[in-house]
N, CA and C of each residue as an Amber inpcrd file, in Angstrom:
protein
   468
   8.0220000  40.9420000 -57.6490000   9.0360000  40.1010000 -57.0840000
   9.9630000  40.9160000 -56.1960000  10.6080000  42.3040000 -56.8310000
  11.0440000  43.1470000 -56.2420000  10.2630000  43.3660000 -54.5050000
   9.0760000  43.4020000 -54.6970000   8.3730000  44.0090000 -53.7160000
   8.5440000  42.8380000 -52.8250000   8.2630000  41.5130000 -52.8260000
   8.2010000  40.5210000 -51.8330000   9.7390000  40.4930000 -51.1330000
  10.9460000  40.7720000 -52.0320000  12.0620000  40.2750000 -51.1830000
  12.3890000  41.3100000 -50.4760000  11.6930000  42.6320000 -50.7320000
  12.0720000  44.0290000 -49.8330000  11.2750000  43.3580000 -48.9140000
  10.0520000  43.2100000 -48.9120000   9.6300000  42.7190000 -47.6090000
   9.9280000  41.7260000 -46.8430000  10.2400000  41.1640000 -47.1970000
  11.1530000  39.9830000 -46.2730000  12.1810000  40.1520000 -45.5470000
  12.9510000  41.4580000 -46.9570000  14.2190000  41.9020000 -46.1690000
  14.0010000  42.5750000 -44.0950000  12.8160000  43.6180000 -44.8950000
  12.5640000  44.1100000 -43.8730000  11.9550000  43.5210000 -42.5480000
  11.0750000  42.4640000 -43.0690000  10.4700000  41.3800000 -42.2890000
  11.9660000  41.2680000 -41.2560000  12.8200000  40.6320000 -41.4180000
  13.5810000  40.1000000 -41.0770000  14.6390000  41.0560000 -40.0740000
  14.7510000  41.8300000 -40.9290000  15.4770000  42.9620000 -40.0890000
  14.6340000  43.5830000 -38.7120000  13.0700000  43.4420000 -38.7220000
  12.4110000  44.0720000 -37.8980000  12.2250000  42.5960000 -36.5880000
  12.1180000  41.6610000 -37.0490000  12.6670000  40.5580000 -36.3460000
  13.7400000  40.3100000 -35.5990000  14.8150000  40.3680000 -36.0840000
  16.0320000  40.3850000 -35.3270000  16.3940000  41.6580000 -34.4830000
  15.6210000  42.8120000 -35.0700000  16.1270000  44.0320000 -33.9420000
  15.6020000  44.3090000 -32.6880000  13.6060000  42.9790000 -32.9520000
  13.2380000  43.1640000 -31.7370000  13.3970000  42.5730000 -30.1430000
  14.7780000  41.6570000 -30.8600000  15.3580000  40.4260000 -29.8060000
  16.4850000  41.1970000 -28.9190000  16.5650000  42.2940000 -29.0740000
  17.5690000  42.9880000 -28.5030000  17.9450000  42.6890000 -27.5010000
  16.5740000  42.6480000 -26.2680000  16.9730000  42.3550000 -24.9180000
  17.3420000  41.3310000 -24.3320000  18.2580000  41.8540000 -23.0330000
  19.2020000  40.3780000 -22.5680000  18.3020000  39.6800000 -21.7190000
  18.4810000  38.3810000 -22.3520000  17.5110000  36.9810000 -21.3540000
  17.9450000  37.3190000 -19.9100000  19.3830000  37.6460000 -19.3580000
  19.9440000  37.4980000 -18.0260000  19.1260000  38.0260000 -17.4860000
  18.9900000  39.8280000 -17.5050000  18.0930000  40.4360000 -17.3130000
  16.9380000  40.2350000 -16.8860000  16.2000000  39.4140000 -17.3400000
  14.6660000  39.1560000 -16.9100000  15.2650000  38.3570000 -15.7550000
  15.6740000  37.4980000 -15.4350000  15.6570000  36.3800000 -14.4730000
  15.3300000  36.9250000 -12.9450000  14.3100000  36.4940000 -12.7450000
  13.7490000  36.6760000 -11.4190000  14.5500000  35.7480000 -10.1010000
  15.5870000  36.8280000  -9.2770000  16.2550000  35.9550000  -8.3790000
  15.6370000  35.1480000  -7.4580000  14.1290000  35.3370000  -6.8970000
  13.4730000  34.7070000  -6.2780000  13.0070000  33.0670000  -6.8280000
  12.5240000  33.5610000  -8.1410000  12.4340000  32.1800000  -8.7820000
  13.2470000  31.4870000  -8.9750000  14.9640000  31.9750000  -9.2890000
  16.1330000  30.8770000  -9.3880000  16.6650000  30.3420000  -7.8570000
  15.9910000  31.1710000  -7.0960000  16.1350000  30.4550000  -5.6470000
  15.2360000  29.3160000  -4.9370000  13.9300000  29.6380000  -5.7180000
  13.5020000  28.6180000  -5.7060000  13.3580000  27.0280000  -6.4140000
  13.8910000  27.8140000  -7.7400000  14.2380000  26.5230000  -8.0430000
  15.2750000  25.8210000  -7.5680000  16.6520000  26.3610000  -7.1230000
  17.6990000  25.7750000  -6.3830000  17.0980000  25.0100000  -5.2450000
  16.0180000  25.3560000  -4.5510000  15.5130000  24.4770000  -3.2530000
  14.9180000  23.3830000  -3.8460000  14.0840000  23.7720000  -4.7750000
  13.7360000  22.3270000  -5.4610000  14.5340000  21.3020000  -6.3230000
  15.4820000  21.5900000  -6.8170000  16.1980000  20.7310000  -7.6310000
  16.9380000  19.9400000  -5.9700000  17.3500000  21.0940000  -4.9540000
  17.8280000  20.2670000  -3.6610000  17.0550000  19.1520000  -3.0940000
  15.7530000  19.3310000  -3.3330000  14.7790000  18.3630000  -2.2060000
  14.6290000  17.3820000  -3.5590000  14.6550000  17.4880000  -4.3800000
  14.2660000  16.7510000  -5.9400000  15.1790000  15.2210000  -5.3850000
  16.7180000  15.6460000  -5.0070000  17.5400000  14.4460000  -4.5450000
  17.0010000  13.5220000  -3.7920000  16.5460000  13.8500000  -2.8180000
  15.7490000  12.9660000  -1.5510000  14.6660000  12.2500000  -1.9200000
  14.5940000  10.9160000  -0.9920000  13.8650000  10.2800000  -1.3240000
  13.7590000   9.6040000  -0.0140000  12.2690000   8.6210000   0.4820000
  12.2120000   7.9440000   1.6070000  12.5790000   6.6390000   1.1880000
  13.0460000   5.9630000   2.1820000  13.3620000   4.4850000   1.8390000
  12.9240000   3.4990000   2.6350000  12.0020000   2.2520000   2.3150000
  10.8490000   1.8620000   2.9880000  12.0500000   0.6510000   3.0980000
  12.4780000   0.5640000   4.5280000  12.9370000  -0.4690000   4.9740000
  11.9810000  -1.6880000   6.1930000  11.9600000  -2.5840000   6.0070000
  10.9560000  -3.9640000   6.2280000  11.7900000  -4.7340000   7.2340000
  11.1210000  -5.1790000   8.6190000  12.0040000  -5.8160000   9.5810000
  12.2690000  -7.4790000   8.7010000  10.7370000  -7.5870000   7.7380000
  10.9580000  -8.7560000   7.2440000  10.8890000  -9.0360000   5.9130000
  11.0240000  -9.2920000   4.6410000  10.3060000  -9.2360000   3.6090000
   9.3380000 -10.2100000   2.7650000   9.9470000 -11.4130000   3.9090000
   8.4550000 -12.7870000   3.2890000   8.2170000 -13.1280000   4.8690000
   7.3340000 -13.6480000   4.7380000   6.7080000 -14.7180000   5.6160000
   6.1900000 -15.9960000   5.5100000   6.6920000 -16.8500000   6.6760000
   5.7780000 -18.0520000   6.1200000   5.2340000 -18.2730000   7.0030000
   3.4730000 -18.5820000   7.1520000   2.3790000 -19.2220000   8.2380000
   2.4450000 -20.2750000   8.0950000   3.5270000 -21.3490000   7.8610000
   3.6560000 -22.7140000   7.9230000   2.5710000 -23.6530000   7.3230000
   2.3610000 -24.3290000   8.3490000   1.0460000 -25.3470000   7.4400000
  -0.3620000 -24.5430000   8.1590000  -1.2780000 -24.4410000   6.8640000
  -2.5360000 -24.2040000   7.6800000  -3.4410000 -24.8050000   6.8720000
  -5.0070000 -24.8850000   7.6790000  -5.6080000 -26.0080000   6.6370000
  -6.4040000 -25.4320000   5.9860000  -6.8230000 -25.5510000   4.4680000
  -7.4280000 -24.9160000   3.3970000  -8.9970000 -23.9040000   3.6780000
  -8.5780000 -23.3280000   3.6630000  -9.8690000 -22.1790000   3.5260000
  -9.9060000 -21.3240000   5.3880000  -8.8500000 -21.4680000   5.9050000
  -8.5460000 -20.8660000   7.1270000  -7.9880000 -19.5510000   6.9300000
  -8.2890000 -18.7650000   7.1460000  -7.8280000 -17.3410000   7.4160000
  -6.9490000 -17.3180000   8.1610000  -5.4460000 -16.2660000   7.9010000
  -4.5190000 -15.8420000   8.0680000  -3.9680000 -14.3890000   8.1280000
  -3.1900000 -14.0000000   8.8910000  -2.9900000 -12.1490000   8.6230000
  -1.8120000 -12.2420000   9.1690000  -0.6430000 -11.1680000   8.7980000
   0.3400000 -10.7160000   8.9140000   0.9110000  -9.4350000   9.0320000
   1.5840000  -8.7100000   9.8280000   1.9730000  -7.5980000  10.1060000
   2.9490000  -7.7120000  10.0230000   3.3460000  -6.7400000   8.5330000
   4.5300000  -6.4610000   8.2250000   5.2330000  -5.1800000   8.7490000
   6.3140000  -4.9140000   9.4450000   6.3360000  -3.6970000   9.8930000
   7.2370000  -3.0080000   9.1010000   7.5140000  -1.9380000   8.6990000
   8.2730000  -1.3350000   8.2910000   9.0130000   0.2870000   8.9410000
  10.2490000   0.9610000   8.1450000  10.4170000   2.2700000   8.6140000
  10.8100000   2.9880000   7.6700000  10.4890000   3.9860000   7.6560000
  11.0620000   4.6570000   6.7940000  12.3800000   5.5790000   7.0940000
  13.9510000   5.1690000   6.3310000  14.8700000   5.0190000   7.0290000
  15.5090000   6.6450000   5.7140000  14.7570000   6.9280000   5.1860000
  14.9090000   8.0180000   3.7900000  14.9090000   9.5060000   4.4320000
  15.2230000  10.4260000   3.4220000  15.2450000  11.9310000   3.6140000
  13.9580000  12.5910000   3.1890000  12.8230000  11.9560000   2.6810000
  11.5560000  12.7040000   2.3930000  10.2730000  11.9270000   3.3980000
   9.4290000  12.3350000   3.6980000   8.1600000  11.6760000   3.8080000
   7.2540000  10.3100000   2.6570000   7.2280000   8.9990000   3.3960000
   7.0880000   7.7730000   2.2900000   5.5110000   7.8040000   2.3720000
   5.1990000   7.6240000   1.0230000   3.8820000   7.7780000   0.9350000
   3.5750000   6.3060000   0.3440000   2.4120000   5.5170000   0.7430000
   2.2060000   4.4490000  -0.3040000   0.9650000   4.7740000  -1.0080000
   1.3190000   4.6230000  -2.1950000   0.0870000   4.8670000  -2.9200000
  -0.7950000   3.4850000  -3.3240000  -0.4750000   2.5260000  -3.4330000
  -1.2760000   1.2140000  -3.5590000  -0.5540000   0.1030000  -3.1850000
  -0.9940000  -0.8000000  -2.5700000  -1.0600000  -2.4630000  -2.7250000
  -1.5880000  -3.2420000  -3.0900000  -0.9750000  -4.0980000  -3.9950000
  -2.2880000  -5.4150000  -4.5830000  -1.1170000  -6.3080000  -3.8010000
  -2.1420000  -7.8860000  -4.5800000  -1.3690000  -9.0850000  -4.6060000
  -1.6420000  -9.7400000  -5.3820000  -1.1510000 -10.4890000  -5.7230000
  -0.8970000 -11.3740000  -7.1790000  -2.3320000 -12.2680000  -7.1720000
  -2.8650000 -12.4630000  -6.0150000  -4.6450000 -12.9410000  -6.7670000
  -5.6250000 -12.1020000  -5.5680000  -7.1100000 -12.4220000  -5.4280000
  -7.8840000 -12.1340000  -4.5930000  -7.8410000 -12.8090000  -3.3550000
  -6.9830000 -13.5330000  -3.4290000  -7.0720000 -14.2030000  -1.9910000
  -6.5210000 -13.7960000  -0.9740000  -5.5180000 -12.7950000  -1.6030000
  -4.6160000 -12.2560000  -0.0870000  -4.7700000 -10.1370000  -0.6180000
  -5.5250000 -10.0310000   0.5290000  -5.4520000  -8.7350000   0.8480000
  -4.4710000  -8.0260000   2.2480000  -3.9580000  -6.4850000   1.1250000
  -3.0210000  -5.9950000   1.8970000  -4.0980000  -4.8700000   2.5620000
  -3.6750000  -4.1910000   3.7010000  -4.1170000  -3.0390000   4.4450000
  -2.7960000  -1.7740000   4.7460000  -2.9400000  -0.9500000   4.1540000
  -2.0100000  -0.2840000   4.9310000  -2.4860000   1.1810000   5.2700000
  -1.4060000   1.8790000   5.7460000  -2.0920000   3.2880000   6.1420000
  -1.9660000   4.6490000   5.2150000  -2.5770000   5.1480000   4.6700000
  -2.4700000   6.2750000   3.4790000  -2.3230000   7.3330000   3.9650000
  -1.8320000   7.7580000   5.3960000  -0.9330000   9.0430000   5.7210000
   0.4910000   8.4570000   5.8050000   1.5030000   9.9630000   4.9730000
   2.6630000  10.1940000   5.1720000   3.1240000   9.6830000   6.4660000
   4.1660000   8.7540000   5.8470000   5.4540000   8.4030000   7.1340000
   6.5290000   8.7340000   7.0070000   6.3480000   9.9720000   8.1020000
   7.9880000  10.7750000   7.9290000   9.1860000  10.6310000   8.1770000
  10.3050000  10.7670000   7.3610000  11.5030000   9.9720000   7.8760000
  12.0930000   9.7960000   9.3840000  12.1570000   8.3090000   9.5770000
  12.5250000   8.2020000  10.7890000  11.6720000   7.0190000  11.7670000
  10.1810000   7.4370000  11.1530000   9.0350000   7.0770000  11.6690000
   8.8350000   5.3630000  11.0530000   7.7270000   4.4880000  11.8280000
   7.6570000   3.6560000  11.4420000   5.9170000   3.5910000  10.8140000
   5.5430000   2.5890000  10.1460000   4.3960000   2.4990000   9.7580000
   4.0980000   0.6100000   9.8490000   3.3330000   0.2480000   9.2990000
   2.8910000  -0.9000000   9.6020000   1.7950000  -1.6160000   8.0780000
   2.0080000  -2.7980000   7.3590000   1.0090000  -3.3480000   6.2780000
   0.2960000  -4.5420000   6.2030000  -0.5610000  -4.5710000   7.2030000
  -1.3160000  -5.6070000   7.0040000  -2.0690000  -6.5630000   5.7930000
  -1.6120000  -7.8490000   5.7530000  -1.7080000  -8.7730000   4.7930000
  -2.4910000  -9.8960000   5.2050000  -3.7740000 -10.0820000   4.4790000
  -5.1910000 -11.3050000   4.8480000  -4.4940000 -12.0410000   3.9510000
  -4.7140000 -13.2370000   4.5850000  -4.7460000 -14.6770000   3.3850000
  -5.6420000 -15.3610000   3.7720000  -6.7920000 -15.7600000   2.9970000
  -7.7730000 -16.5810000   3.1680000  -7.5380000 -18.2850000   3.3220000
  -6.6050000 -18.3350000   2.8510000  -6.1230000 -19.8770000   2.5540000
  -7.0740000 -20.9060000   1.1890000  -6.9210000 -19.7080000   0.3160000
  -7.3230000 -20.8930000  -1.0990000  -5.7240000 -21.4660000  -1.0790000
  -6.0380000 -21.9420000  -2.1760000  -5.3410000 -23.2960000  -2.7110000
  -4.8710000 -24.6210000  -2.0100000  -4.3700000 -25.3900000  -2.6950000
  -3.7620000 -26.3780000  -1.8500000  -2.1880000 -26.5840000  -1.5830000
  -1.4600000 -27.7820000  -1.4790000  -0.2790000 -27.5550000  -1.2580000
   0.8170000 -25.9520000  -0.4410000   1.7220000 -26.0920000  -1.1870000
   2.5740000 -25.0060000  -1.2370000   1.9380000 -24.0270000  -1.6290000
   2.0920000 -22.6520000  -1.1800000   1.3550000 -21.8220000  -2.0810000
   2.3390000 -20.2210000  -1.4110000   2.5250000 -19.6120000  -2.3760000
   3.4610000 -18.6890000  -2.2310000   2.5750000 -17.2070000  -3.1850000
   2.8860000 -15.9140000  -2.6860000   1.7000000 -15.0620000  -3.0460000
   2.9410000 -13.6730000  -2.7800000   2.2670000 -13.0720000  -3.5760000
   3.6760000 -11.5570000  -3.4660000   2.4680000 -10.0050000  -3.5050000
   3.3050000  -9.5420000  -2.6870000   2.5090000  -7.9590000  -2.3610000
   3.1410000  -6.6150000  -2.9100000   2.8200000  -6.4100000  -4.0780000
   3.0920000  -5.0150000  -4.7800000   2.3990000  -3.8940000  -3.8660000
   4.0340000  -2.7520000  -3.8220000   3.2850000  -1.2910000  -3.1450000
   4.0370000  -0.5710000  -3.3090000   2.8510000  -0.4390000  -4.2210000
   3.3640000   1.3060000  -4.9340000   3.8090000   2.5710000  -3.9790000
   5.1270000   3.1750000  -4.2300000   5.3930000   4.2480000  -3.1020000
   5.8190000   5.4720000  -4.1930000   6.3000000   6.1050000  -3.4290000
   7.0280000   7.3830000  -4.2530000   8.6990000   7.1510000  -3.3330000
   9.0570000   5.9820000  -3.6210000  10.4900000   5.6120000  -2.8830000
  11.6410000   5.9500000  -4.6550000  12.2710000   6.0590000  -4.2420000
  13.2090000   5.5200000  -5.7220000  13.0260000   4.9600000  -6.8030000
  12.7500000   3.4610000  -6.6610000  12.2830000   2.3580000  -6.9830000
  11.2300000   2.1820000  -7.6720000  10.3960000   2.8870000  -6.4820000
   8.6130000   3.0540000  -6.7340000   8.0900000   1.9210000  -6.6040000
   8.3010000   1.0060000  -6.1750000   7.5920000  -0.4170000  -6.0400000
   8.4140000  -1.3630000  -5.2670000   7.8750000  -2.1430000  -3.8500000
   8.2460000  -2.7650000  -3.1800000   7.1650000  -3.9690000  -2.9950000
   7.8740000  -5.1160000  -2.6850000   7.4620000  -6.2590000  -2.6910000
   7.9730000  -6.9780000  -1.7760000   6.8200000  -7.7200000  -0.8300000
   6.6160000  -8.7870000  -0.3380000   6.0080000  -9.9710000  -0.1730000
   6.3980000 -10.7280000   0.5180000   5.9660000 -12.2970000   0.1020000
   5.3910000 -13.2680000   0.9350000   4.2640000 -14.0550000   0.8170000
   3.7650000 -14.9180000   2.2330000   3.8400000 -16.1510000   1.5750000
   3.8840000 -17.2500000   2.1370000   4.2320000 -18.7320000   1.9820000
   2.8640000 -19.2240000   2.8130000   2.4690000 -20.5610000   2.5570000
   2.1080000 -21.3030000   3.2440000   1.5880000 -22.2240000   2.7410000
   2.0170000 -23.6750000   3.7150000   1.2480000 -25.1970000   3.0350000
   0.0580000 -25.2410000   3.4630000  -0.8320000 -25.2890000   2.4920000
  -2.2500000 -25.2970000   2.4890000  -2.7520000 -26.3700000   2.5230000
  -3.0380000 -27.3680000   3.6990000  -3.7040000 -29.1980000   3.8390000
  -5.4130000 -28.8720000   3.4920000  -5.7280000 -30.0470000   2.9350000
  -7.2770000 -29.8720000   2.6280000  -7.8510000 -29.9990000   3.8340000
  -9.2650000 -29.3520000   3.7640000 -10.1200000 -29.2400000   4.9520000
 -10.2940000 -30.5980000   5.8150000 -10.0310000 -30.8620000   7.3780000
 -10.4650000 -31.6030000   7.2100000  -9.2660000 -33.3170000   7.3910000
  -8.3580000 -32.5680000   6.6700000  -7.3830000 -34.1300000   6.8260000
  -7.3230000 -34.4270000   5.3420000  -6.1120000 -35.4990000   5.3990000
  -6.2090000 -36.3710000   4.4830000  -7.5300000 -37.7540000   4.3510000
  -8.4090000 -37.2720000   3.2760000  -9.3800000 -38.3320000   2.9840000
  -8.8950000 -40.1870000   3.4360000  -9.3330000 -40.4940000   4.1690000
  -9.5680000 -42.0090000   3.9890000  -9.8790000 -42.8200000   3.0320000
  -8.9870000 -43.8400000   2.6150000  -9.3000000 -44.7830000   1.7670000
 -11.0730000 -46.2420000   2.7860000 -12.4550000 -46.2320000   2.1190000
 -12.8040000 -47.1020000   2.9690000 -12.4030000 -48.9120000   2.7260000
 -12.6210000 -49.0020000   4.0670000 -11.8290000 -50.4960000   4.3850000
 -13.2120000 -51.8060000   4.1290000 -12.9820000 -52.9070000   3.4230000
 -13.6830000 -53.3410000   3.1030000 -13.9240000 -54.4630000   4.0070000
C-alpha cells in the first residue's frame, strides 16, 4: 500500500514538473496573423440582392411553357456562390450559373414553368448560397386556363 501511494506521489510530481513550459512561448506569430486575417474575412459576407423577387406570367393556358429571368447582384463584401436551386414541385425548373459572383457583379437565374395545374397557381424557388441567411427565395404566379378554352355545354 505504502508502495502504490509513493508512486502516485511521484507519478504526480513528475507530471506537474513536466508542464513547466510557457504556452505564450510556443505561439507562432505567423499563425496568430493569420488567424487575425481570417477571423477578419470570417465577418463578410455577399448579399444576393434581386431587381425582383416574384413574378407573375399572368394568365397562360395549361401545359404552355414559360421562363423567367430573374436578375440579381451581388451587393456583399465576399464572392456569392449558389450552391443549389429547387422548387417546390417538378414543374418549374431553376437554371443558374455555378461560378463565383464577385461583389459588385451581377449574375442572372433562370426559372422554366411548364404550366401544370389549373387555376391560380403560385410556386417558390429555394437557393442555397453561402449569403448570411444561406437561403433565398423566389416566387412565380400564374393563372393556368385549361387547354383549349372553357369546354362547351352541347346545345340541344
Amino acid at each position: 500500500m505504502k508502495k502504490s501511494v509513493l508512486f502516485v506521489a511521484i507519478l504526480s510530481v513528475f507530471a506537474f514538473s513536466s508542464c513547466k513550459d510557457n504556452a505564450a512561448d510556443k505561439v507562432n506569430e505567423e499563425n496568430v496573423a493569420a488567424a487575425e486575417a481570417r477571423d477578419a474575412e470570417s465577418g463578410k459576407f455577399p448579399v444576393m440582392t434581386f431587381e425582383e423577387g416574384q413574378y407573375d406570367f399572368g394568365t397562360i393556358e395549361q401545359n404552355t411553357p414559360v421562363e423567367h429571368v430573374f436578375k440579381f447582384k451581388n451587393t456583399g463584401d465576399a464572392p456569392l456562390m449558389i450552391v443549389n436551386a429547387k422548387s417546390s414541385c417538378g414543374c418549374t425548373v431553376p437554371e443558374y450559373t455555378k461560378e463565383p459572383v464577385a461583389p459588385g457583379e451581377s449574375g442572372e437565374l433562370l426559372v422554366k414553368f411548364n404550366g401544370a395545374g389549373q387555376n391560380q397557381v403560385s410556386k417558390t424557388v429555394t437557393i442555397i448560397t453561402n449569403t448570411k441567411a444561406g437561403v433565398e427565395t423566389l416566387t412565380i404566379k400564374a393563372f393556368v386556363t385549361p387547354k383549349g378554352g372553357a369546354k362547351q355545354l352541347p346545345t340541344s
